[in-house]
PDB file of N, CA, C and O in Angstrom:
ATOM      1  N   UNK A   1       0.413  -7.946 -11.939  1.00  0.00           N
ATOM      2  CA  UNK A   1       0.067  -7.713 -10.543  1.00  0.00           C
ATOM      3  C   UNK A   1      -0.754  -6.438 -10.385  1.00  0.00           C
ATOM      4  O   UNK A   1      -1.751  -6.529  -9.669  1.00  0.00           O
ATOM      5  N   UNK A   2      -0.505  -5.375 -10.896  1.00  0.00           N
ATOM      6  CA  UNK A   2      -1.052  -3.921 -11.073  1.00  0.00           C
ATOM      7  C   UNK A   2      -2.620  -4.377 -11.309  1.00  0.00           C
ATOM      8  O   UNK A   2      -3.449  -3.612 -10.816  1.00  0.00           O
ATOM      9  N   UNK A   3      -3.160  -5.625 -12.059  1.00  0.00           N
ATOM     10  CA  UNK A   3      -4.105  -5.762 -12.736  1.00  0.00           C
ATOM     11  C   UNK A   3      -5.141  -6.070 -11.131  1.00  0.00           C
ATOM     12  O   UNK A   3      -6.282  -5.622 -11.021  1.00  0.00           O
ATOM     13  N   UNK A   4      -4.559  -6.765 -10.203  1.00  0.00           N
ATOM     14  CA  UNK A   4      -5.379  -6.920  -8.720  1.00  0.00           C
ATOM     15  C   UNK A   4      -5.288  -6.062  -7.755  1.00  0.00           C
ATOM     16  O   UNK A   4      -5.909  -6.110  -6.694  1.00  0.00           O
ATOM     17  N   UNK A   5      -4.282  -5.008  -8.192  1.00  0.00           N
ATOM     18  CA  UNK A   5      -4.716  -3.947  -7.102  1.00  0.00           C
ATOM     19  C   UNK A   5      -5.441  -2.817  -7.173  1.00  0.00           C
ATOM     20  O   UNK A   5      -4.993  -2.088  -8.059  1.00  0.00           O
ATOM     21  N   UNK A   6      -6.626  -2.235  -6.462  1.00  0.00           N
ATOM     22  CA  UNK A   6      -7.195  -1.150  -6.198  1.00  0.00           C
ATOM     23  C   UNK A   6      -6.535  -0.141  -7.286  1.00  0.00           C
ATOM     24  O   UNK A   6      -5.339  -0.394  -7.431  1.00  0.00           O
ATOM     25  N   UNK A   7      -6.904   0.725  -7.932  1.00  0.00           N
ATOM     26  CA  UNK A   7      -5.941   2.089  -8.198  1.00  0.00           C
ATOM     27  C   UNK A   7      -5.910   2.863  -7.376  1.00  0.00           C
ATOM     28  O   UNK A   7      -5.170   3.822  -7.595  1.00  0.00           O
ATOM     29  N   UNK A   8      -6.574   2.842  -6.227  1.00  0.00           N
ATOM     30  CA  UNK A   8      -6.753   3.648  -4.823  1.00  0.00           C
ATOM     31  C   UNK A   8      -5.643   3.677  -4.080  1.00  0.00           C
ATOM     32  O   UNK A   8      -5.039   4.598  -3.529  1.00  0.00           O
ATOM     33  N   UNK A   9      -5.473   2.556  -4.149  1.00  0.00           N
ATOM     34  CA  UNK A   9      -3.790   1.673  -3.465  1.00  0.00           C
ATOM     35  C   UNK A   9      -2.645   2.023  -4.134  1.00  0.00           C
ATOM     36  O   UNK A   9      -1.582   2.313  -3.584  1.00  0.00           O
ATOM     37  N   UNK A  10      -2.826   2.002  -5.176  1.00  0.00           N
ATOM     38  CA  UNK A  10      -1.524   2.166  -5.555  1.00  0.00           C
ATOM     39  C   UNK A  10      -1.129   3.616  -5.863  1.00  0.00           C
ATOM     40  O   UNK A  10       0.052   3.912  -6.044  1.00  0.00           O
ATOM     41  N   UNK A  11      -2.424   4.798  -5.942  1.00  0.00           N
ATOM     42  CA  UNK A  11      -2.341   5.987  -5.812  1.00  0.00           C
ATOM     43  C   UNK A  11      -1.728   6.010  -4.402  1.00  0.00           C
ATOM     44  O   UNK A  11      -0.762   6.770  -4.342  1.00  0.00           O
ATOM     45  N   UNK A  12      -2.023   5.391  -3.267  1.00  0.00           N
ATOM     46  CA  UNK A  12      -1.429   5.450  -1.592  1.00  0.00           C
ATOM     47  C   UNK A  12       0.165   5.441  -2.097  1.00  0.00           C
ATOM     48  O   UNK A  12       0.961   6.369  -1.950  1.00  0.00           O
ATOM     49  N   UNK A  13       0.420   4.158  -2.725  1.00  0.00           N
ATOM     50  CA  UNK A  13       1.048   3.316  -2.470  1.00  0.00           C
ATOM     51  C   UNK A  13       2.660   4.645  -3.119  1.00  0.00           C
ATOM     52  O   UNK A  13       3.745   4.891  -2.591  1.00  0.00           O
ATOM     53  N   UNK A  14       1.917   5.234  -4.611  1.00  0.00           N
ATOM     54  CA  UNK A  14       2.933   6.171  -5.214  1.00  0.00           C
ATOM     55  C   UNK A  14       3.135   7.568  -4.063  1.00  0.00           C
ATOM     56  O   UNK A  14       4.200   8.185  -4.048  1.00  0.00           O
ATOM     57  N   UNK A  15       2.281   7.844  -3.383  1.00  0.00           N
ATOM     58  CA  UNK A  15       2.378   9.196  -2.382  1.00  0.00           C
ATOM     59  C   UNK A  15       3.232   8.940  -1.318  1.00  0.00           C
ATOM     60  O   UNK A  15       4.000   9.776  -0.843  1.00  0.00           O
ATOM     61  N   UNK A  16       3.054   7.295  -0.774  1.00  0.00           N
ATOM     62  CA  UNK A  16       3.790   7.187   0.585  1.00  0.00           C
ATOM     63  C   UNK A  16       5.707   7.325  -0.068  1.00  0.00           C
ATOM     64  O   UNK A  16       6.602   7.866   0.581  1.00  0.00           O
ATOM     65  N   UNK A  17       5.895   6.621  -1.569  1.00  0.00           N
ATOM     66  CA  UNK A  17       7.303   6.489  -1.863  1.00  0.00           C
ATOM     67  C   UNK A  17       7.502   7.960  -2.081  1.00  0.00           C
ATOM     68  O   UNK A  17       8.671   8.339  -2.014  1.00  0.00           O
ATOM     69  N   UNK A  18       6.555   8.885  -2.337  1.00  0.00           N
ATOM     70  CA  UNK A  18       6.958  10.164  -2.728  1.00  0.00           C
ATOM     71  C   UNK A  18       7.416  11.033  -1.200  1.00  0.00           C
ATOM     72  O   UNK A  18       8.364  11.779  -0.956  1.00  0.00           O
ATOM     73  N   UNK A  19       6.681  10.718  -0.660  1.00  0.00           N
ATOM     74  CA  UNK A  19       6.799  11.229   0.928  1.00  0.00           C
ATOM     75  C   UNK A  19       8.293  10.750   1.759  1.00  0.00           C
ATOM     76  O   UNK A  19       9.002  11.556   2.361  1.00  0.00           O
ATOM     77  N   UNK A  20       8.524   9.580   1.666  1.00  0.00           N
ATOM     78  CA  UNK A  20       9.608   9.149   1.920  1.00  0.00           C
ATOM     79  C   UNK A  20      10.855   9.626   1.081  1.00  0.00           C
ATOM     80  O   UNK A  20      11.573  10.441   1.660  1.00  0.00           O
ATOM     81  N   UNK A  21      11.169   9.307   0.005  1.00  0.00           N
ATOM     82  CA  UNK A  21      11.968  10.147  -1.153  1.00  0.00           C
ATOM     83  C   UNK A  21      12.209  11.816  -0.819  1.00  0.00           C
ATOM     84  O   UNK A  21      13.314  12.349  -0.908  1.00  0.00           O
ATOM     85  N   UNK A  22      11.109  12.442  -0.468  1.00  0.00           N
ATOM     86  CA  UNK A  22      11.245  13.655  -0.062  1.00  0.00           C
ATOM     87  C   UNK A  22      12.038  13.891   1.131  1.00  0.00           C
ATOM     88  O   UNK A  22      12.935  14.732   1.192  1.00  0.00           O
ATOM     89  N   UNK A  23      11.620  12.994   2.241  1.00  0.00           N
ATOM     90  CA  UNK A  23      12.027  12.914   3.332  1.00  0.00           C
ATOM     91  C   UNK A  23      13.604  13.346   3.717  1.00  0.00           C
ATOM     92  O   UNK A  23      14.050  14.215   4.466  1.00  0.00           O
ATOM     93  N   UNK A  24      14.398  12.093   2.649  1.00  0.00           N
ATOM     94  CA  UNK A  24      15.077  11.427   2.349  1.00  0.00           C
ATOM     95  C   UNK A  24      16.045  12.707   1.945  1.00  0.00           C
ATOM     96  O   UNK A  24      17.090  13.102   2.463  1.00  0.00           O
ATOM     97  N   UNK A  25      15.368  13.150   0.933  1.00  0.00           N
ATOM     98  CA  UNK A  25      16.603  14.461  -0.020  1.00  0.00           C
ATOM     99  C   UNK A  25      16.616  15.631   0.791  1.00  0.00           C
ATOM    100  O   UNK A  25      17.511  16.450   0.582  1.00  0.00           O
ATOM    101  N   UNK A  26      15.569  15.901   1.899  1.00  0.00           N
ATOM    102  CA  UNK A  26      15.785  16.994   2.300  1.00  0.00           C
ATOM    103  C   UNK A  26      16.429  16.528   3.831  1.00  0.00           C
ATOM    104  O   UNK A  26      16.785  17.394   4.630  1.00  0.00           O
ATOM    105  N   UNK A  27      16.514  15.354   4.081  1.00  0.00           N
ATOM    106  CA  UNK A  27      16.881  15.082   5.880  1.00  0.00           C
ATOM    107  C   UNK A  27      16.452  15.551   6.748  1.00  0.00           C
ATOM    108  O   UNK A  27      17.050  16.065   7.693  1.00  0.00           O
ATOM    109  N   UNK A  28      14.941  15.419   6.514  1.00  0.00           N
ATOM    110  CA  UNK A  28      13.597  16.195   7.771  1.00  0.00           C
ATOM    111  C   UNK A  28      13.769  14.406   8.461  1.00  0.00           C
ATOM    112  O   UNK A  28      12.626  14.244   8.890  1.00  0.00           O
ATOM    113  N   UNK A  29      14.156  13.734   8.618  1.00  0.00           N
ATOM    114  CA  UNK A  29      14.148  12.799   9.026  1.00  0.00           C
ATOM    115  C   UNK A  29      13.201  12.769  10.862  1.00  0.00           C
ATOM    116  O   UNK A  29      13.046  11.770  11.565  1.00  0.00           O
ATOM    117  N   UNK A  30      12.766  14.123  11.151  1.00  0.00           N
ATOM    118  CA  UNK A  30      12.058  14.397  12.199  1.00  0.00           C
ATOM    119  C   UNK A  30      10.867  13.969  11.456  1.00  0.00           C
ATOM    120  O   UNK A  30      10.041  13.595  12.289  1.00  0.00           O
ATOM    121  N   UNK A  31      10.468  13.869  10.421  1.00  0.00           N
ATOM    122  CA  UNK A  31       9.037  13.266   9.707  1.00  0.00           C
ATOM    123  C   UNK A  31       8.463  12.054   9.803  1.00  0.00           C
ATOM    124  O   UNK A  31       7.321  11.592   9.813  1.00  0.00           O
ATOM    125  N   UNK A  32       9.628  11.647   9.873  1.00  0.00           N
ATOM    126  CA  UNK A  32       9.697  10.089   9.718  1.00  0.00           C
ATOM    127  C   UNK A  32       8.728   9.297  10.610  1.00  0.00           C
ATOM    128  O   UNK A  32       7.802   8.549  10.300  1.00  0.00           O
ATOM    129  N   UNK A  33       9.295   9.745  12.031  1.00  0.00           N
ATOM    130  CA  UNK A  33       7.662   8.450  13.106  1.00  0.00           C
ATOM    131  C   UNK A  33       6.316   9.204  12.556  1.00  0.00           C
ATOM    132  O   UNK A  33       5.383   8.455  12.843  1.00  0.00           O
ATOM    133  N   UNK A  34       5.872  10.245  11.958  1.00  0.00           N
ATOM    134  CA  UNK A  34       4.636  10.277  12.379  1.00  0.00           C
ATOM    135  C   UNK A  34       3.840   9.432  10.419  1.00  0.00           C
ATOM    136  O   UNK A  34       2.644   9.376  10.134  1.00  0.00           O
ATOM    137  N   UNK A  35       4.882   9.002   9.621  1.00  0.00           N
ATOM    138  CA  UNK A  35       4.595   8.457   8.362  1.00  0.00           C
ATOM    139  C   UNK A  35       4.721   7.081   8.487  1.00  0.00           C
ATOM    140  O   UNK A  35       4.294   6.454   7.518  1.00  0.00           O
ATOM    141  N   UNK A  36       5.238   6.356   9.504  1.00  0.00           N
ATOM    142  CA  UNK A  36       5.377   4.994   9.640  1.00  0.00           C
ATOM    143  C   UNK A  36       4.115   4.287  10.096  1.00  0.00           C
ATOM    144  O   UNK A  36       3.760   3.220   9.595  1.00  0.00           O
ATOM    145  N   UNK A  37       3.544   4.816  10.916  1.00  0.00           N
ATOM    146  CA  UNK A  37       2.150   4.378  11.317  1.00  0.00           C
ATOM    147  C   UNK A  37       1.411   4.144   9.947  1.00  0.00           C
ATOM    148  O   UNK A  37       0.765   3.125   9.702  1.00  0.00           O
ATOM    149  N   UNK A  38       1.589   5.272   9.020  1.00  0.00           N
ATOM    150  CA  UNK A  38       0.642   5.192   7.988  1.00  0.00           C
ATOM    151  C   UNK A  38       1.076   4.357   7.219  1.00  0.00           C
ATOM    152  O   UNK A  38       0.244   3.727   6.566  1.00  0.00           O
ATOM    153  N   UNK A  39       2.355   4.096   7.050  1.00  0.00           N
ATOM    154  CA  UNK A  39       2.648   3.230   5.674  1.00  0.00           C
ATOM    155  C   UNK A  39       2.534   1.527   6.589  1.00  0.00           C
ATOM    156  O   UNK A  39       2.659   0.455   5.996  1.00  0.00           O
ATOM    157  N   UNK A  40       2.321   1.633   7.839  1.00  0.00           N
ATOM    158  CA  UNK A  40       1.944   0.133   8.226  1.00  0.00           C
ATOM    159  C   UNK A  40       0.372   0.188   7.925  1.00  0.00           C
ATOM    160  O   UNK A  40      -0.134  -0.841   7.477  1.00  0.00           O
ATOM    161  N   UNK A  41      -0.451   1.326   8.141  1.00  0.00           N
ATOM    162  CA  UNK A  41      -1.726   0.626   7.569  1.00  0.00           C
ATOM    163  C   UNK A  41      -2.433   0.775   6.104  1.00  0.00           C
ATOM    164  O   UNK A  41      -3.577   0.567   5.699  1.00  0.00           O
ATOM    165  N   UNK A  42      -1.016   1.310   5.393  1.00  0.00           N
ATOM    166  CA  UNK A  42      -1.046   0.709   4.128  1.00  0.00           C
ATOM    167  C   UNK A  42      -0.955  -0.484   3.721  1.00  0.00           C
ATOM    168  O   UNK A  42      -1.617  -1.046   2.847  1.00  0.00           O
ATOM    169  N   UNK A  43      -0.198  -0.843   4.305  1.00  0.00           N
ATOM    170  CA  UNK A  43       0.429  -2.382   3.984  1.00  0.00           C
ATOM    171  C   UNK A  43      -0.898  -3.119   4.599  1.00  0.00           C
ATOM    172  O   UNK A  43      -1.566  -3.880   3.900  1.00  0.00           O
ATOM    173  N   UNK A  44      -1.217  -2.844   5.920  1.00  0.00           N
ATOM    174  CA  UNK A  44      -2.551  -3.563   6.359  1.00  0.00           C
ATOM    175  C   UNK A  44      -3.437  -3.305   5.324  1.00  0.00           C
ATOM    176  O   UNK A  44      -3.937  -4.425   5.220  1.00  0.00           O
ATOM    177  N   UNK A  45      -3.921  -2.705   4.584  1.00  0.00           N
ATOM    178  CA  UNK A  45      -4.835  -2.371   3.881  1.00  0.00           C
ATOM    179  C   UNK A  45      -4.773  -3.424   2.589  1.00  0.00           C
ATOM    180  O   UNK A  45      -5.689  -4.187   2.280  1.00  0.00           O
ATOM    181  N   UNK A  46      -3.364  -3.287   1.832  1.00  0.00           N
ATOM    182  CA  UNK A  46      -3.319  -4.013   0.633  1.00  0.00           C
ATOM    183  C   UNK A  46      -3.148  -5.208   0.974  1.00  0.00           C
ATOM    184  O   UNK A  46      -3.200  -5.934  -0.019  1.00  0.00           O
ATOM    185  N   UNK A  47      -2.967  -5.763   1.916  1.00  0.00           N
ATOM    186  CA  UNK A  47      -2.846  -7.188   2.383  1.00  0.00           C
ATOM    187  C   UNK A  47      -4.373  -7.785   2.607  1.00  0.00           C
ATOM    188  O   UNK A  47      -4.869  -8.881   2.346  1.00  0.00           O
ATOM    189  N   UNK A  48      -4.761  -6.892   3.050  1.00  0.00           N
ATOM    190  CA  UNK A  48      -6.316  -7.227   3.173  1.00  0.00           C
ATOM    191  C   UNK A  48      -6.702  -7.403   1.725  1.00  0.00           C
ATOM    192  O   UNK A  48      -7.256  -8.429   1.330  1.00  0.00           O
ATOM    193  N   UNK A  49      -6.386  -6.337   0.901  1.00  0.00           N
ATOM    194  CA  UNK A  49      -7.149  -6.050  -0.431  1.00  0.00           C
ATOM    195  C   UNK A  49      -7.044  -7.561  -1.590  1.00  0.00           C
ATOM    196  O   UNK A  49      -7.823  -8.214  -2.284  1.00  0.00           O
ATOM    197  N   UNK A  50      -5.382  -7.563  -1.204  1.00  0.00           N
ATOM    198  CA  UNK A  50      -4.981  -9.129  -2.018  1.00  0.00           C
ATOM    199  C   UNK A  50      -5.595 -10.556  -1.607  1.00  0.00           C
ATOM    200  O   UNK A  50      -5.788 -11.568  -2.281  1.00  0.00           O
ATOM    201  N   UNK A  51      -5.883 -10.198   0.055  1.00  0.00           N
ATOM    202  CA  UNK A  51      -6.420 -11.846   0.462  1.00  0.00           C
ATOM    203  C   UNK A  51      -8.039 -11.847  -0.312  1.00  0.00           C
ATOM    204  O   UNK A  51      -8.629 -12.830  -0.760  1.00  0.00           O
ATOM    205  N   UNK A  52      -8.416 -10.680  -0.294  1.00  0.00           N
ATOM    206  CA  UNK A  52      -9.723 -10.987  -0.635  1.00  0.00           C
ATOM    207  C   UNK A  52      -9.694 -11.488  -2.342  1.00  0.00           C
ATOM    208  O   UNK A  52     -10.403 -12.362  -2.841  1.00  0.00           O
ATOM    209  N   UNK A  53      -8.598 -10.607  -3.073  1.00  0.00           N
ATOM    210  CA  UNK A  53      -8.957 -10.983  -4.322  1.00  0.00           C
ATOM    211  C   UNK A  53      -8.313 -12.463  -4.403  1.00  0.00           C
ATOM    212  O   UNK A  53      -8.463 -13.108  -5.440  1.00  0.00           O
ATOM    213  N   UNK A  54      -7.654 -12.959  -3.400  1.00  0.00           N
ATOM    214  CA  UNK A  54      -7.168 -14.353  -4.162  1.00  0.00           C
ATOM    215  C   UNK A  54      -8.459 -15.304  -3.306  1.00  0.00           C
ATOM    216  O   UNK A  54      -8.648 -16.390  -3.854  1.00  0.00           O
ATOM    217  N   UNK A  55      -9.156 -15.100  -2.332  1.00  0.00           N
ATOM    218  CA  UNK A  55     -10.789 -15.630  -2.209  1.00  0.00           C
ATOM    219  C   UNK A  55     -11.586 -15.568  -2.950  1.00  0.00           C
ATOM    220  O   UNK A  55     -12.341 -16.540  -3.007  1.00  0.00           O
ATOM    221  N   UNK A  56     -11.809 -14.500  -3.813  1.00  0.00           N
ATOM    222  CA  UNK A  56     -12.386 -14.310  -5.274  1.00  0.00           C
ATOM    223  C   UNK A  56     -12.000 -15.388  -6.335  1.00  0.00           C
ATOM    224  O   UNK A  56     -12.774 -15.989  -7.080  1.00  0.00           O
ATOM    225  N   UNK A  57     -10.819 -15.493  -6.262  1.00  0.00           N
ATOM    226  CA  UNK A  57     -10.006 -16.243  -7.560  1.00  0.00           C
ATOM    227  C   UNK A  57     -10.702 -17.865  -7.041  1.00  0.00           C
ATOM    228  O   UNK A  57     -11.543 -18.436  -7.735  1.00  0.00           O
ATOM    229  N   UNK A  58     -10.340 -18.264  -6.130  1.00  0.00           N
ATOM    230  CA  UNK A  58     -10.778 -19.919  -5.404  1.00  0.00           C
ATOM    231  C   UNK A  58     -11.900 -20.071  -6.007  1.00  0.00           C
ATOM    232  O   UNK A  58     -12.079 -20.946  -6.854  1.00  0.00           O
ATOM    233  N   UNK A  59     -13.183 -18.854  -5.472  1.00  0.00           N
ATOM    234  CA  UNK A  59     -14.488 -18.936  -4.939  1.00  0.00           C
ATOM    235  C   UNK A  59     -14.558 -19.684  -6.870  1.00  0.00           C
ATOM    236  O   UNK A  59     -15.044 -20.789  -7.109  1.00  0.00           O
ATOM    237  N   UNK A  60     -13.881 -18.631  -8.109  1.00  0.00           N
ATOM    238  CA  UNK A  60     -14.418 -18.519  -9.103  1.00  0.00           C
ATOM    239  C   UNK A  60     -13.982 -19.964 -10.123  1.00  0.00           C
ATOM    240  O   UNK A  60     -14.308 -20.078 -11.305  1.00  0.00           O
ATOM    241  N   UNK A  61     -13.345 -20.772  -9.495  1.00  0.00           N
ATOM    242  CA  UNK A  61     -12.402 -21.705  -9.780  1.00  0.00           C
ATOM    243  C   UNK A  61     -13.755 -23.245  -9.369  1.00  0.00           C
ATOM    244  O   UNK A  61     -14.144 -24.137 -10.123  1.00  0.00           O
ATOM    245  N   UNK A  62     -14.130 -22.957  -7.864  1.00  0.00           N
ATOM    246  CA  UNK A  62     -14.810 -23.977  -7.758  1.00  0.00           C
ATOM    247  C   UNK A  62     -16.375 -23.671  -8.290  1.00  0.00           C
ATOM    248  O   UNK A  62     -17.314 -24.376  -7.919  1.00  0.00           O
ATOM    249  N   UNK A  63     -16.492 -22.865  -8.938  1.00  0.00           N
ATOM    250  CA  UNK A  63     -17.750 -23.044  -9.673  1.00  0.00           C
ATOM    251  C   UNK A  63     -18.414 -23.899 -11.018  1.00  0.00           C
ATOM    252  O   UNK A  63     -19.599 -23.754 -11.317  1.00  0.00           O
TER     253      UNK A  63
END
């Protein structure tokens, strides 16, 4: 799976669990709403990133 995602993404993807984890051990839990926005348009982002590569995969299938 690692092999279709961005390394961009998954650099996001290791900062947002690091951010949260931090969150987490220290109980700033006041952090929390302003990181949720972002980790939803993470998820928007790699969702986008995967539909396109499995349109890639089709496109390369019916050739």
């Amino acid at each position: 799976m690692t092999k279709v995602i961005h390394s961009d993404f998954l650099t996001v993807a290791e900062a947002m669990t690091s951010a949260f984890s931090t969150i987490e051990n220290n109980q700033a839990w006041d952090l929390m709403p302003s990181l949720v926005p972002e980790l939803a348009f993470c998820f928007h982002m790699l969702q986008r990133e995967l539909n396109l590569h499995c349109i890639e995969l089709e496109y390369e299938k019916s050739q």
